[in-house]
C-alpha positions in Angstrom: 1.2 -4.0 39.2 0.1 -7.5 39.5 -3.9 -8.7 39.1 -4.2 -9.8 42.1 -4.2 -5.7 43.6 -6.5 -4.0 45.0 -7.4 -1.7 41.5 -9.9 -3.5 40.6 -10.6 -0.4 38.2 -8.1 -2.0 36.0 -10.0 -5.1 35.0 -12.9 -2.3 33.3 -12.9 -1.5 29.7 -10.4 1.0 28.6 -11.1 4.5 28.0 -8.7 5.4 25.7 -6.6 2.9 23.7 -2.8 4.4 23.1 -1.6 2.6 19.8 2.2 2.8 19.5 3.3 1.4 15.9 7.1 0.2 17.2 10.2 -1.2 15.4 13.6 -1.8 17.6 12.2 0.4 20.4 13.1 -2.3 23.4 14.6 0.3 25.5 11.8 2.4 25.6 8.9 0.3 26.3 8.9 0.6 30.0 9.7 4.6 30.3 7.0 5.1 28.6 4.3 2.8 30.2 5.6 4.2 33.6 5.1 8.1 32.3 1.6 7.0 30.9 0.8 5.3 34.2 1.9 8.9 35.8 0.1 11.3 33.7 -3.3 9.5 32.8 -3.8 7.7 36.4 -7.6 8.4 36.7 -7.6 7.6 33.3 -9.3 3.7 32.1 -6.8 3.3 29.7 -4.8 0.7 27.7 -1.2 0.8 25.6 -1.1 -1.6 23.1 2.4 -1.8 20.9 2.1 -2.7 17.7 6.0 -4.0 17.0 6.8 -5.3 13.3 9.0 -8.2 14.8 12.0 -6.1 16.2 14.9 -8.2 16.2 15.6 -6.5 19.1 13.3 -8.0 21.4 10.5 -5.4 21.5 8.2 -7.8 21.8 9.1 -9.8 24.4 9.7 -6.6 26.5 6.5 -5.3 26.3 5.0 -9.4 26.8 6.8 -9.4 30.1 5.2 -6.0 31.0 2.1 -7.2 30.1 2.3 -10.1 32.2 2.0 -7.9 35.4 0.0 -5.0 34.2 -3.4 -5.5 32.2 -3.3 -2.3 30.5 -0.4 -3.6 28.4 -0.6 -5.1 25.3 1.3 -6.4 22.3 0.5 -7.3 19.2 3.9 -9.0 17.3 3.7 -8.6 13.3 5.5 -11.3 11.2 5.8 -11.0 7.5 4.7 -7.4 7.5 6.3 -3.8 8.3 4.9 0.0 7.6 3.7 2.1 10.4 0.5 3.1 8.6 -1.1 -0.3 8.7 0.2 -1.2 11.9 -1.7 2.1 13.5 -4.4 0.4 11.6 -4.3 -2.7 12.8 -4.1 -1.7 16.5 -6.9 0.7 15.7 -9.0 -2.7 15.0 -7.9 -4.5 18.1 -9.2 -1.3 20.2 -12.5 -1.1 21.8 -12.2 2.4 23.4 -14.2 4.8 22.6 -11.4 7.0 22.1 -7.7 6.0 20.5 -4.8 7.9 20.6 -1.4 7.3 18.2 2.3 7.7 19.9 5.6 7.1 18.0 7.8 4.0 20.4 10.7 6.6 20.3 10.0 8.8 23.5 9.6 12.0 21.7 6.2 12.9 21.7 4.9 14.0 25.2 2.7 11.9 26.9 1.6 14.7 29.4 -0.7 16.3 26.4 -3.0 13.5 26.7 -4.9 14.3 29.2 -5.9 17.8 27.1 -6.1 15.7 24.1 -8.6 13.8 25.9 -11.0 17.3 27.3 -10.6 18.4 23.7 -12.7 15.1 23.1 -14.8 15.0 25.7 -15.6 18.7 24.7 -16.7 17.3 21.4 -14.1 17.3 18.9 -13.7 13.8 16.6 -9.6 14.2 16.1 -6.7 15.9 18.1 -3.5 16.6 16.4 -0.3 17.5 18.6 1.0 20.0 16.8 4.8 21.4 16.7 3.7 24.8 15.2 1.1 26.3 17.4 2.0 28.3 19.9 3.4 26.4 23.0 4.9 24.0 20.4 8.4 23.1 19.4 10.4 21.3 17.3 13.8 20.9 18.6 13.6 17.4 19.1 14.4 17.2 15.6 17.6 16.5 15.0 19.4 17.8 12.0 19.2 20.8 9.6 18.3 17.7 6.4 15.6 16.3 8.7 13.9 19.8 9.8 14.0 20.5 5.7 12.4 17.3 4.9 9.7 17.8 7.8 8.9 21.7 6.5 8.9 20.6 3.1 6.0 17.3 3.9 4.2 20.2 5.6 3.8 22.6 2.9 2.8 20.3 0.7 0.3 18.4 2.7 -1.2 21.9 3.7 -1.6 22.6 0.4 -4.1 20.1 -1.1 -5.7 19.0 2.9 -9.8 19.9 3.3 -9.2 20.5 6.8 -6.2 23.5 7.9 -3.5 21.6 10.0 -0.5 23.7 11.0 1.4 20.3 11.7 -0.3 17.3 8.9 3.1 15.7 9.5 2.6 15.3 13.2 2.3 11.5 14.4 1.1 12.3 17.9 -2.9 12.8 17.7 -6.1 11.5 19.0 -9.6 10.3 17.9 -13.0 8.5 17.8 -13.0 5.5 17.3 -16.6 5.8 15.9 -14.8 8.1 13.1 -12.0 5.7 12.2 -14.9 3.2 11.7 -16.3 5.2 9.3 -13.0 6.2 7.3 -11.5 2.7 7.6 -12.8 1.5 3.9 -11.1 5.4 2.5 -7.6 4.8 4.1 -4.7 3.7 1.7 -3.0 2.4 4.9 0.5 3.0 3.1 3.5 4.6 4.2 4.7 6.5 7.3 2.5 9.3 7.7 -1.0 7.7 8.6 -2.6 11.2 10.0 -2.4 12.6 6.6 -4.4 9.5 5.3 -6.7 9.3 8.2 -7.6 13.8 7.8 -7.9 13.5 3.9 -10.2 10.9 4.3 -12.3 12.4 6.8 -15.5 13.8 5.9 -15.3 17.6 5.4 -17.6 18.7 8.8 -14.8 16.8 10.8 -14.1 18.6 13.8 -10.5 18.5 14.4 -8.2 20.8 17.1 -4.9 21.2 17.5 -3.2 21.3 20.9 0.7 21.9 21.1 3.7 19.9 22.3 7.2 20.2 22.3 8.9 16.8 20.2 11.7 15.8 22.6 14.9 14.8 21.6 15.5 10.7 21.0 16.4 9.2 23.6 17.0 5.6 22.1 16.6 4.4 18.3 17.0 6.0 15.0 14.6 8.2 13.5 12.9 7.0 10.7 12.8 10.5 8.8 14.4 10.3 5.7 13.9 11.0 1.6 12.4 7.4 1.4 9.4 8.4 3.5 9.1 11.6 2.2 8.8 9.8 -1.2 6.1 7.3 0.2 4.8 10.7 1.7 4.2 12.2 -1.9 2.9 9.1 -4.2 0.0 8.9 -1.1 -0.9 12.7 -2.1 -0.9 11.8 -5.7 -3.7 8.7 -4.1 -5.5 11.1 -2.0 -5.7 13.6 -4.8 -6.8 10.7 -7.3 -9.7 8.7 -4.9 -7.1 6.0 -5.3 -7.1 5.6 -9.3 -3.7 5.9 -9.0 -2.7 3.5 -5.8 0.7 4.5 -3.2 2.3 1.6 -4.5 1.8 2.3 -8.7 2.8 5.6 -8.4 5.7 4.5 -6.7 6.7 2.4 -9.3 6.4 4.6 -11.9 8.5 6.7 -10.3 11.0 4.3 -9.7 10.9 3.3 -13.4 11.5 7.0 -14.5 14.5 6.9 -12.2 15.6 3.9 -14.5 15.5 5.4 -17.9 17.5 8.4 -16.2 20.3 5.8 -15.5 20.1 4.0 -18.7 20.4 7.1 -20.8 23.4 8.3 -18.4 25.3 4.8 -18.4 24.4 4.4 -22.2 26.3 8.0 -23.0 29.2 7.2 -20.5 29.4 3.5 -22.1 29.9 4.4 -25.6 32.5 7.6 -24.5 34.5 4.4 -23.2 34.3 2.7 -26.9 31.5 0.6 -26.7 29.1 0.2 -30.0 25.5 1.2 -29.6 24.4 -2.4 -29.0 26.7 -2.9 -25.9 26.0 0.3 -24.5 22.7 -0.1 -24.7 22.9 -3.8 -22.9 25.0 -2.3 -20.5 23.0 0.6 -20.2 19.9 -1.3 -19.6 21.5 -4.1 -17.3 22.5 -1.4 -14.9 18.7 0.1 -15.3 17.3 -2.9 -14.0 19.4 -3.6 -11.1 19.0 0.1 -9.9 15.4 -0.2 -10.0 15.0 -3.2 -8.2 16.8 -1.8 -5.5 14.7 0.9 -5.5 11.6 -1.1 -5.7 12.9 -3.1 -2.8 14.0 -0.4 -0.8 10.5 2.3 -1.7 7.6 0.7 -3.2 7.5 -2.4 -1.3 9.4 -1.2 1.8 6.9 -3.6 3.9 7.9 -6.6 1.6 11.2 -5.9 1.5 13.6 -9.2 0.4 16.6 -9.7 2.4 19.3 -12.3 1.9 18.8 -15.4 -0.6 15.1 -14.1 -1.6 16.6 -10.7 -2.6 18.9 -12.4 -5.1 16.3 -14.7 -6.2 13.7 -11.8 -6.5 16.6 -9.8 -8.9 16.5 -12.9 -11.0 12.9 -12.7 -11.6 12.8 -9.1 -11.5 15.1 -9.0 -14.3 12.9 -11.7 -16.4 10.0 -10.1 -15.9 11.4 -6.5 -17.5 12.9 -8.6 -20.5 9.4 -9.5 -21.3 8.0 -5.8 -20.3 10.6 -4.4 -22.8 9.2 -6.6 -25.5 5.6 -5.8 -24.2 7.0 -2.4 -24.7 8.0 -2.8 -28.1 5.0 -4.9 -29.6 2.2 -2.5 -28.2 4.4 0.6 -29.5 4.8 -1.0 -33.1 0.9 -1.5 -33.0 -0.2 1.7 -32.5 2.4 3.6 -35.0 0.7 1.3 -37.3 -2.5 2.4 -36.3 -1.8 6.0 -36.1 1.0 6.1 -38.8 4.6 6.8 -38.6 4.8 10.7 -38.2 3.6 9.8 -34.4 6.0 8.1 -33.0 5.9 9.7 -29.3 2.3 8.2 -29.0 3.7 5.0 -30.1 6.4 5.1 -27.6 4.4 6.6 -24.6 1.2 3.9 -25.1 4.6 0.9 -24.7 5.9 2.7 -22.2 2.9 2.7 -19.9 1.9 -1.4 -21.2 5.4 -2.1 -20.3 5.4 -0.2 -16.6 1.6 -2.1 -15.8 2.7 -5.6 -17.2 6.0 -5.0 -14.8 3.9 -3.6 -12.1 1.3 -6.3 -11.8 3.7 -9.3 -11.8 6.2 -7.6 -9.7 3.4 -7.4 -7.0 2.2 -10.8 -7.6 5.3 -12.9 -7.9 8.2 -11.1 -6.2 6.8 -9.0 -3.7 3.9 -10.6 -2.6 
């Protein structure tokens, strides 16, 4: 619809702001501004896409969209990726007094907004779409592995959250803005799943309902399900559960490392059943450690900083520095306290240069490699 026509009512501040975090979703951008234009016509609304730099030419699909229709916006993310802080983000760049959050991939029903939106007007402060109420369904979900993953992130959301959610793993919901003002500072802004952040942040008295829909099958994309952000999923429980003492990202890490002693061990044992001496194995065993969890690092904790190409290489080179020195780290601190605490402790030696040598790797990972 071009400016120049005669709904004028489209030039008044939006009602509703519709926030849809997007990553190579160019195929879907116009469906789904012509179904919102269907369902919420009476509506003074907005869409704004939040794309993380597709290189499929999200952007500039929803910028030529915009061009004709002022309820369209886009707001084009370079140098940083997660779907949590790009709800945030849009969140920020809203000034309706209600926002709602959409996934970019067509599955979540766009004709439930308009009882999101009574549900709000009736005086709730957050809707959740829910698959598991009655009148919802999950079929969209493709694949035995991705239904188990989904159940599984359920029951264990349901069983630490302050507020009863049949569906905590839902990304189709709607709020206040005047509440995500006041939970803003709380939020970890981490990972995939930003309703769980945004409900165990919320102040207890929250009023939040549920409303079903039926999650549609993809129509173009890939779902971005899997044991990664079921991970990410679990280390922001363990930071809910903690009031942040223990960030997303350092759990993460930690987790990560563990991962890595598993492998040297293993590779260490399978090393030295090929003939290798002790001191080979263990260089091998470590050297193999290392590599693993940098690629795990790259690929989990700092999924939104994720090197590709040259950088990756040159981030394994200082990657692998920077455990070097952690090991001796390790080894210094561990020697100092069985001093201290004498010889027949040796695990509390070993445990307090384990945790200096994680935090030494930690904090220079994040400030030199993945920054």
């Amino acid at each position: 619809m071009a400016l120049g026509s005669e709904r004028t009512d489209l030039l008044l501040p939006a009602r509703l702001s519709i926030i849809v975090p997007c990553y190579n979703e160019a195929e879907n951008v116009a469906p789904m501004v012509a179904a919102l234009s269907r369902v919420i016509a009476d509506e003074y609304w907005e869409v704004i896409f939040v794309d993380d730099n597709s290189p499929d030419g999200t952007a500039a699909r929803v910028s030529a969209i915009a061009a004709h229709d002022p309820r369209v916006r886009v707001i084009r993310r370079v140098g940083r990726r997660g779907l949590s802080s790009a709800v945030i983000e849009g969140f920020l760049s809203s000034s309706a007094t209600y926002v709602a959050v959409m996934d970019g991939d067509l599955q979540h029903d766009e004709g439930v907004l308009p009882k999101m939106l009574a549900a709000l007007d009736a005086g709730s402060q957050m809707v959740v779409g829910s698959r598991h109420v009655e009148g919802g369904d999950n079929a969209g979900l493709a694949g035995h592995w991705r239904h188990m993953l989904s159940d599984t992130g359920i029951r264990a959301a349901q069983a630490v959250l302050p507020h009863p959610l049949t569906d905590p793993m839902s990304g189709f919901f709607a709020m206040r803005r005047d509440l995500f003002t006041a939970i803003l500072p709380k939020l970890s802004g981490t990972g995939f799943k930003i309703l769980l952040d945004l409900v165990m942040s919320a102040p207890k008295d929250t009023t939040i309902t549920e409303v079903p829909f039926v999650f549609r099958p993809r129509v173009a994309g890939e779902s971005k399900l899997d044991v990664v952000v079921l991970l990410q999923f679990a280390t922001m429980l363990l930071d809910k559960l903690t009031h942040g003492w223990l960030p997303t990202r350092f759990l993460a890490f930690a987790l990560v490392g563990l991962v890595g002693v598993v492998v040297n061990v293993v590779v260490m044992q399978l090393a030295r059943m090929a003939g290798m001496d002790f001191s080979q194995s263990q260089l091998v065993g470590t050297a193999v450690a290392i590599l693993t969890n940098f690629l795990l690092n790259n690929r989990l904790t700092y999924h939104d900083r994720r090197l590709k190409g040259a950088r990756m290489w040159r981030g394994f080179a200082l990657f692998a520095a920077v455990c070097s020195f952690g090991v001796f780290a390790n080894i210094g601190v561990a020697r100092l306290v069985l001093h201290n605490v004498g010889h027949g402790h040796w695990d509390r030696a070993s445990a307090a240069g384990a945790v200096i040598g994680v935090v030494w790797n930690y904090a220079v990972s994040s400030t030199l490699i993945w920054r």
